[in-house]
Backbone as XML, in Angstrom:
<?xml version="1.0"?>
<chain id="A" units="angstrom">
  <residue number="1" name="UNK">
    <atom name="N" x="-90.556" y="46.095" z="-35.244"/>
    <atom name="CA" x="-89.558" y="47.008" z="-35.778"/>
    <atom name="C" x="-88.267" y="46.221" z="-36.055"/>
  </residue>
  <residue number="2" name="UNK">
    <atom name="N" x="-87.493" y="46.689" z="-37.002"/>
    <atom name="CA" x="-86.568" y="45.686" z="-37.760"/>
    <atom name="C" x="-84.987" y="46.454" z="-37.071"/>
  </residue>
  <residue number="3" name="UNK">
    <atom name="N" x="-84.344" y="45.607" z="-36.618"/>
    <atom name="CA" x="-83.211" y="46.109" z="-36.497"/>
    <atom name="C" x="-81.953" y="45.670" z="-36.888"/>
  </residue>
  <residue number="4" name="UNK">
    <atom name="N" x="-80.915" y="46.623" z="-36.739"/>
    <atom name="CA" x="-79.821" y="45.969" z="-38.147"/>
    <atom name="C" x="-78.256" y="46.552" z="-37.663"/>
  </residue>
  <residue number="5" name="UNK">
    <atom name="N" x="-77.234" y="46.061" z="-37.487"/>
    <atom name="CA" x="-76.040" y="46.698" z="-37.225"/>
    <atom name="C" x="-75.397" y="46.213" z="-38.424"/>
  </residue>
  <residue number="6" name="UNK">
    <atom name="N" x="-74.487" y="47.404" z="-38.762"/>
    <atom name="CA" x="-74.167" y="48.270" z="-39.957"/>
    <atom name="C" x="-72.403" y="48.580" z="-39.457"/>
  </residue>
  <residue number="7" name="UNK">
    <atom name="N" x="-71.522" y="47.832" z="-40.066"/>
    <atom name="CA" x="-70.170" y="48.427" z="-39.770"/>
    <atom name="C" x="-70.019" y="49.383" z="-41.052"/>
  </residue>
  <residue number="8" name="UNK">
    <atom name="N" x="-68.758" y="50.744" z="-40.270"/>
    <atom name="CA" x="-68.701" y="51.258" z="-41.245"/>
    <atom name="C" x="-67.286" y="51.821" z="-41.336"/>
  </residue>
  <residue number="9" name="UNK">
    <atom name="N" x="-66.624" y="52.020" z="-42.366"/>
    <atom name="CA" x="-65.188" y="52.521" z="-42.304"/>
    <atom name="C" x="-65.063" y="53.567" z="-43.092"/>
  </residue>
  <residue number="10" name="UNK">
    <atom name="N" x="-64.208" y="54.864" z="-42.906"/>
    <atom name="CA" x="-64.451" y="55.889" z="-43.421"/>
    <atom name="C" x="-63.046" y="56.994" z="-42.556"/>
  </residue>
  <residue number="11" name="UNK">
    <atom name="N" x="-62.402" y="57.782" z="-43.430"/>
    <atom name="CA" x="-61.481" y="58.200" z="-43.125"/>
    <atom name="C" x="-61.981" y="59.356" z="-41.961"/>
  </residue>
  <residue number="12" name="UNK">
    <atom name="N" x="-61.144" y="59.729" z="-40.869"/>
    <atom name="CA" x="-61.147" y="61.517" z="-40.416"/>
    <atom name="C" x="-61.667" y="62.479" z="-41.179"/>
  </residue>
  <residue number="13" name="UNK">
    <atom name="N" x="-62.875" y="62.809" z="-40.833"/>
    <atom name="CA" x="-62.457" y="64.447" z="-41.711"/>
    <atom name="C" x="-61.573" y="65.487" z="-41.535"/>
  </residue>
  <residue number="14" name="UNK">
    <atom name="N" x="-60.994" y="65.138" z="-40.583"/>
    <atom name="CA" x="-60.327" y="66.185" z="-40.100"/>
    <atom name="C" x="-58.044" y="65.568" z="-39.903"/>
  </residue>
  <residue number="15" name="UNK">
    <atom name="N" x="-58.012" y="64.094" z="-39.688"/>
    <atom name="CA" x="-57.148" y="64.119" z="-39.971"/>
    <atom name="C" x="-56.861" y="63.082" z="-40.508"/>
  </residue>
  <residue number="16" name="UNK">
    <atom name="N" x="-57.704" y="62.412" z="-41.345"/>
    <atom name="CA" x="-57.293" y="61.548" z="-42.657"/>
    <atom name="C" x="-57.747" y="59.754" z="-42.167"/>
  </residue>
  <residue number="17" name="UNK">
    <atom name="N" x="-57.044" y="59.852" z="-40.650"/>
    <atom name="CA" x="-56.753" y="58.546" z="-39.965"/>
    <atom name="C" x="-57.905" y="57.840" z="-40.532"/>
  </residue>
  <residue number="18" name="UNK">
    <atom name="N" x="-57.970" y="56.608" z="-40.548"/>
    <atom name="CA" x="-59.055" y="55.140" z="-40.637"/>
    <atom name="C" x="-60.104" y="55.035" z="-39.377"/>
  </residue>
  <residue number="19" name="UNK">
    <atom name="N" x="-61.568" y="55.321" z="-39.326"/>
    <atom name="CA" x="-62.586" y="54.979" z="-38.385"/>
    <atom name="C" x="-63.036" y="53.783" z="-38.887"/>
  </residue>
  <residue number="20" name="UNK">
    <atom name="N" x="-63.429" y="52.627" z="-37.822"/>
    <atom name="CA" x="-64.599" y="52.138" z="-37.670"/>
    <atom name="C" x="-64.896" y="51.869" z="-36.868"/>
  </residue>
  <residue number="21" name="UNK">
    <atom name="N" x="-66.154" y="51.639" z="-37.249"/>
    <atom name="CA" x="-67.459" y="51.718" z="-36.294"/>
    <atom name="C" x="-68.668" y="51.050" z="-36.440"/>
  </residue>
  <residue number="22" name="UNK">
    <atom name="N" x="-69.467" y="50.509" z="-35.507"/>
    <atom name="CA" x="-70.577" y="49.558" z="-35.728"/>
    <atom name="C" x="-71.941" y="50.077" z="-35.000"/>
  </residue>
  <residue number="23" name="UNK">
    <atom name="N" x="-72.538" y="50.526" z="-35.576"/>
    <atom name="CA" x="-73.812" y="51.624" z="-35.466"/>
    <atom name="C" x="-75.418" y="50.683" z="-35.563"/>
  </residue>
  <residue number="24" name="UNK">
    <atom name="N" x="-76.186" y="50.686" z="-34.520"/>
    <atom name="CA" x="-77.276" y="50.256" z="-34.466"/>
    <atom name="C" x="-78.139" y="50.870" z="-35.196"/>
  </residue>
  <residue number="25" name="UNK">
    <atom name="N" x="-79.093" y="50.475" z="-36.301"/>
    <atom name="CA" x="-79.529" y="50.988" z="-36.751"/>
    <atom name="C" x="-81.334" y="50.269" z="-36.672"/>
  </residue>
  <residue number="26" name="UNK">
    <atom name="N" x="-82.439" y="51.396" z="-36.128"/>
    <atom name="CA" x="-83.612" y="50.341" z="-36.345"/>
    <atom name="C" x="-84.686" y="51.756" z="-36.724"/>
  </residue>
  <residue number="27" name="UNK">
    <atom name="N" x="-86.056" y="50.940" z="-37.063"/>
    <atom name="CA" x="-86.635" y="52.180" z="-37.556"/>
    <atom name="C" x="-87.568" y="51.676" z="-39.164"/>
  </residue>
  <residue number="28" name="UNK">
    <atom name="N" x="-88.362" y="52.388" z="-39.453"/>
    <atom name="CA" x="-89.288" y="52.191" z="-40.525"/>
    <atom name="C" x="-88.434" y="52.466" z="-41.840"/>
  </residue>
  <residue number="29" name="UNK">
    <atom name="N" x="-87.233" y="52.793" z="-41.930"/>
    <atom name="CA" x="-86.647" y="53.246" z="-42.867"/>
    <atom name="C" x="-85.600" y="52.302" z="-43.129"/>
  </residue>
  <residue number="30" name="UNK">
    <atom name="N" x="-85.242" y="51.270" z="-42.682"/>
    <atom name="CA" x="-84.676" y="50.679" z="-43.019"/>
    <atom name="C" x="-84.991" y="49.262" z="-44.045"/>
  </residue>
  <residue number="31" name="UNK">
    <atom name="N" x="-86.775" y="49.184" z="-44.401"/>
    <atom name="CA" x="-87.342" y="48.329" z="-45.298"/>
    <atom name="C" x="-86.967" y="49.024" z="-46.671"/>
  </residue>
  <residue number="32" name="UNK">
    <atom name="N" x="-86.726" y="50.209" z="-46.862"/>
    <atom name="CA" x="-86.121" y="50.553" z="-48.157"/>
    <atom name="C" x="-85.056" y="50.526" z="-48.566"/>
  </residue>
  <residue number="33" name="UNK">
    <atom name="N" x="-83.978" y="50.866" z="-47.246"/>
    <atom name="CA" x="-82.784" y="50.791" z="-47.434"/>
    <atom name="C" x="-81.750" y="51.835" z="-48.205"/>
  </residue>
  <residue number="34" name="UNK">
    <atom name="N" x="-82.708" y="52.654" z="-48.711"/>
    <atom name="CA" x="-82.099" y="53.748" z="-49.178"/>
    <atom name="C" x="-81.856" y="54.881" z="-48.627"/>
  </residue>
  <residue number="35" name="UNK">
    <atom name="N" x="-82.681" y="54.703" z="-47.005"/>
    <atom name="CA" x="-82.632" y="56.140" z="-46.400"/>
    <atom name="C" x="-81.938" y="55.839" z="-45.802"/>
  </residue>
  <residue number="36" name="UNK">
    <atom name="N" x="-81.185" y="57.472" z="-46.033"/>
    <atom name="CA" x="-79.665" y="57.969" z="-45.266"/>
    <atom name="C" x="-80.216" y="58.296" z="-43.570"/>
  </residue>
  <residue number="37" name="UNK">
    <atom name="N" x="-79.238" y="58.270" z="-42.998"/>
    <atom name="CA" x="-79.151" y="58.397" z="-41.407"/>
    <atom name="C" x="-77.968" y="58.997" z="-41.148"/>
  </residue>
  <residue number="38" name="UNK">
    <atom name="N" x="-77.766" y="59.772" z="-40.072"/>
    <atom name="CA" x="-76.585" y="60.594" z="-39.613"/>
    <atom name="C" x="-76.027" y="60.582" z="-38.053"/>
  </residue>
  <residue number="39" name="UNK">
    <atom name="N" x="-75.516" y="60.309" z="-37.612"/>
    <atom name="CA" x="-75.023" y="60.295" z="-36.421"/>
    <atom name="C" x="-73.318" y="61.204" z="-36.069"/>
  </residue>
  <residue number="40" name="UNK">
    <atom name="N" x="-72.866" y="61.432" z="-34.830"/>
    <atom name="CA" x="-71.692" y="62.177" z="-34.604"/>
    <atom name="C" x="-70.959" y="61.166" z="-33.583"/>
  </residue>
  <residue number="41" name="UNK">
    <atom name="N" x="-69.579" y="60.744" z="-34.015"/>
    <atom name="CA" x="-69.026" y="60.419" z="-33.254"/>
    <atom name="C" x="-67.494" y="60.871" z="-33.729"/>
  </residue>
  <residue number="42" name="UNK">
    <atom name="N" x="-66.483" y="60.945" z="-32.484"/>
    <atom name="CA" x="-65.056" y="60.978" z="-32.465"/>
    <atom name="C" x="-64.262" y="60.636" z="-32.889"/>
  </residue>
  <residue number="43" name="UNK">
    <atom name="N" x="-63.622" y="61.182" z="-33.795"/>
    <atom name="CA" x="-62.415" y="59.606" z="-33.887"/>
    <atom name="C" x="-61.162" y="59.823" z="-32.783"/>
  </residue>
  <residue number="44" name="UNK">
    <atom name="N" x="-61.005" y="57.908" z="-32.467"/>
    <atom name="CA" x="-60.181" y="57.730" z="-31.847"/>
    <atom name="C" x="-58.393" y="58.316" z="-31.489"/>
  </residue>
  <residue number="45" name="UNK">
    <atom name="N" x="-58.366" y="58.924" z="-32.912"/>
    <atom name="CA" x="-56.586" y="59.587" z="-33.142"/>
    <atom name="C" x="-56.468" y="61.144" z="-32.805"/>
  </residue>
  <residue number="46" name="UNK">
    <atom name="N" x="-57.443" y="61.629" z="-33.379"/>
    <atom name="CA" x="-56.963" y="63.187" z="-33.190"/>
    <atom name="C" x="-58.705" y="63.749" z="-32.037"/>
  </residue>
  <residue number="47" name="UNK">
    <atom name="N" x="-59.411" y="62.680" z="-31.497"/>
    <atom name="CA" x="-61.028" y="63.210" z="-31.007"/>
    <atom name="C" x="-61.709" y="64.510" z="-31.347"/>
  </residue>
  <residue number="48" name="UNK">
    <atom name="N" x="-61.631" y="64.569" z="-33.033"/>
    <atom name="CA" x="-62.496" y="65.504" z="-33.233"/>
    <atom name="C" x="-63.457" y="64.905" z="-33.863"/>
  </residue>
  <residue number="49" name="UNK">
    <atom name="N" x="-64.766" y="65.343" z="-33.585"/>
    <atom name="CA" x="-65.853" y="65.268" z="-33.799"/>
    <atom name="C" x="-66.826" y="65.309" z="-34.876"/>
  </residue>
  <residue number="50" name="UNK">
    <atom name="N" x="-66.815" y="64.141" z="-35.523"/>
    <atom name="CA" x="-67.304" y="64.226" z="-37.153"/>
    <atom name="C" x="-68.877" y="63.497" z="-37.157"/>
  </residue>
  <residue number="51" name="UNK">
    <atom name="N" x="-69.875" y="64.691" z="-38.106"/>
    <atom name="CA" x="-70.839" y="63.936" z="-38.558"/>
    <atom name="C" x="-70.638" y="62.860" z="-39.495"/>
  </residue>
  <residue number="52" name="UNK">
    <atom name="N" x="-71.528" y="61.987" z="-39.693"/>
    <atom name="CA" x="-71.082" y="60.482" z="-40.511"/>
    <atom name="C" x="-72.511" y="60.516" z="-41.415"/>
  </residue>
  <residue number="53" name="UNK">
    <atom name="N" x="-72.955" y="60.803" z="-42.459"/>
    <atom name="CA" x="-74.362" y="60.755" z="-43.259"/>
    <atom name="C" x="-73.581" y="59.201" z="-43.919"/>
  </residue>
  <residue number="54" name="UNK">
    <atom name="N" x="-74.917" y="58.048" z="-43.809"/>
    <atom name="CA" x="-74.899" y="56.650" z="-44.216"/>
    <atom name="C" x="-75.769" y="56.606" z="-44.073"/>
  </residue>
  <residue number="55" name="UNK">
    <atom name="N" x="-76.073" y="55.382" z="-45.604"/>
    <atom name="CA" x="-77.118" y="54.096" z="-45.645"/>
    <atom name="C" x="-77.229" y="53.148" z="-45.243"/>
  </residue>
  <residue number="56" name="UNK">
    <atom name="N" x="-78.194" y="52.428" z="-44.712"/>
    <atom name="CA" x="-78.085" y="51.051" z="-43.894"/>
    <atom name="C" x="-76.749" y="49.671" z="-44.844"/>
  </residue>
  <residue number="57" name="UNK">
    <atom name="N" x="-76.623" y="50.005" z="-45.806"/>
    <atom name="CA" x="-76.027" y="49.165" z="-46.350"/>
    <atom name="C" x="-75.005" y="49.501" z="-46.353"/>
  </residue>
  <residue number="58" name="UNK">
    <atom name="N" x="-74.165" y="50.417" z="-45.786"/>
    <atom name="CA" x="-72.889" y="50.506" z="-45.269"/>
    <atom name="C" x="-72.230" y="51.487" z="-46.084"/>
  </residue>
  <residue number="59" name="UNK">
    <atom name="N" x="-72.985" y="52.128" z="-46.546"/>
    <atom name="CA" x="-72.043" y="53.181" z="-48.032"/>
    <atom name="C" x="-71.850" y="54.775" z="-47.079"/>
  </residue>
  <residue number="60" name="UNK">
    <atom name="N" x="-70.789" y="55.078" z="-47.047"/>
    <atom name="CA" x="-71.086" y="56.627" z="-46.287"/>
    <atom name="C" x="-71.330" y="57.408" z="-47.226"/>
  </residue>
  <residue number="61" name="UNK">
    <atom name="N" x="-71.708" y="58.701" z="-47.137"/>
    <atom name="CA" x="-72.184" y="59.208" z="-48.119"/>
    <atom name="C" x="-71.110" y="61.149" z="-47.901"/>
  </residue>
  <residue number="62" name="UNK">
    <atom name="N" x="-71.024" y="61.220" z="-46.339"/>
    <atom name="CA" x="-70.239" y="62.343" z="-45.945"/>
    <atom name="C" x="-69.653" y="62.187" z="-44.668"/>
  </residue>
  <residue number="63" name="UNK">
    <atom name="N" x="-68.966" y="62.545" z="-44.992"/>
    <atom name="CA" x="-67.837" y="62.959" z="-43.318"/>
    <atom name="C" x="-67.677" y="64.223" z="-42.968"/>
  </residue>
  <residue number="64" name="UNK">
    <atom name="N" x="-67.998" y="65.020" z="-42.126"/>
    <atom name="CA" x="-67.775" y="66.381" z="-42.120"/>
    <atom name="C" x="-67.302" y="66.664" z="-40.087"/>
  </residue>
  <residue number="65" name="UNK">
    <atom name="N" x="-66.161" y="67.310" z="-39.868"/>
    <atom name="CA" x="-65.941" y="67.498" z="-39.089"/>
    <atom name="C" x="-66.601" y="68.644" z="-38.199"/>
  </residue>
  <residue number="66" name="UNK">
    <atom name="N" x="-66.580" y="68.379" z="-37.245"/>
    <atom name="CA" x="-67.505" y="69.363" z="-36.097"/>
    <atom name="C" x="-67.035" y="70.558" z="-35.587"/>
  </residue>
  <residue number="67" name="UNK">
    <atom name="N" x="-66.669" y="71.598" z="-35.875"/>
    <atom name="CA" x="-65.907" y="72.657" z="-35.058"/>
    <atom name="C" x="-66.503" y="73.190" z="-33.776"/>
  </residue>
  <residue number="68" name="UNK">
    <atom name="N" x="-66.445" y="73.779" z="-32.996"/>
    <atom name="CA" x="-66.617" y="74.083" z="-31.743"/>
    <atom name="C" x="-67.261" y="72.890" z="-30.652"/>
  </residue>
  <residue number="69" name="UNK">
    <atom name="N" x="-67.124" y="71.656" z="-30.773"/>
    <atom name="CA" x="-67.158" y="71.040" z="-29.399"/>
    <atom name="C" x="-65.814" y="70.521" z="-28.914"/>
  </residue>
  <residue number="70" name="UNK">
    <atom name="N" x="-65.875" y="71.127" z="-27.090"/>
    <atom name="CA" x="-64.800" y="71.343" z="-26.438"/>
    <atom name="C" x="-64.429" y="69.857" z="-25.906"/>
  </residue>
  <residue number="71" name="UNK">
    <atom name="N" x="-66.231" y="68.796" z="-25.860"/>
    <atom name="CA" x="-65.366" y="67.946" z="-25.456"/>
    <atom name="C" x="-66.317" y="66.721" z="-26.140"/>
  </residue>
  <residue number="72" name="UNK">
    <atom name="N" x="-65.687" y="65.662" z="-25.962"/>
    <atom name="CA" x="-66.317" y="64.415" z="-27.200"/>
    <atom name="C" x="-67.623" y="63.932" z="-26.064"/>
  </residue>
  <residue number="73" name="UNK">
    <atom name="N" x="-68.173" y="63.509" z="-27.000"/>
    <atom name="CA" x="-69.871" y="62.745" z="-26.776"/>
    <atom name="C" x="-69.381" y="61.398" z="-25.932"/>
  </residue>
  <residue number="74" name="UNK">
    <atom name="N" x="-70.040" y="60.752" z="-24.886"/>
    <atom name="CA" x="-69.488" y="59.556" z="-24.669"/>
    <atom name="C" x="-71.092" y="58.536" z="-24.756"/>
  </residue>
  <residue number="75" name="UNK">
    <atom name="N" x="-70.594" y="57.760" z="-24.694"/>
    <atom name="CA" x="-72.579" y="56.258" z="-25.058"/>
    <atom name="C" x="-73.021" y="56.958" z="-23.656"/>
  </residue>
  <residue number="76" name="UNK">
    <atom name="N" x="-74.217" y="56.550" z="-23.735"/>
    <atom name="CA" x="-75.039" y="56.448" z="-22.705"/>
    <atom name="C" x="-74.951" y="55.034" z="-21.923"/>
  </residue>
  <residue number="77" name="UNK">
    <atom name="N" x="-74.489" y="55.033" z="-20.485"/>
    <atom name="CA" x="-74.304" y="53.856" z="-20.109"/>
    <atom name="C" x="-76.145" y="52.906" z="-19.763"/>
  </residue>
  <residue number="78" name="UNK">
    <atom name="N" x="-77.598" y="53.611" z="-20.044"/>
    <atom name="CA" x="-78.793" y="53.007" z="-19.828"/>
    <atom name="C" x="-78.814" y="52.097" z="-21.257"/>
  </residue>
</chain>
């Protein structure tokens, strides 16, 4: 299985500010390279909670902010 880290920069949806972020990406879908992937993380300025839709090649495709979570996602420390 092929694996690949992917930085990505992309405004707040919610309050404009500058994210980045460096996202592991592995999986059968990444020999095409065209398939989109989605993940949720915080941003650091205002911690609201935005989905991120991207291609392995670093293009975002949407930012959409999360309404009703009370509190942010943190990594899994395993």
């Amino acid at each position: 299985m092929q694996d690949m880290l992917v930085v990505l920069d992309f405004p707040c949806g919610s309050c404009g500010q500058d994210v980045n972020v460096t996202v592991k990406c592995s999986g059968n879908g990444l020999v095409l390279r065209s398939t989109a992937a989605a993940f949720s993380v915080a941003c650091p300025m205002c911690t609201v909670v935005n989905e991120v839709v991207f291609e392995p090649t670093g293009r975002v495709h949407q930012v959409t902010p999360l309404r009703g979570f009370g509190s942010c996602w943190e990594p899994s420390v395993n």
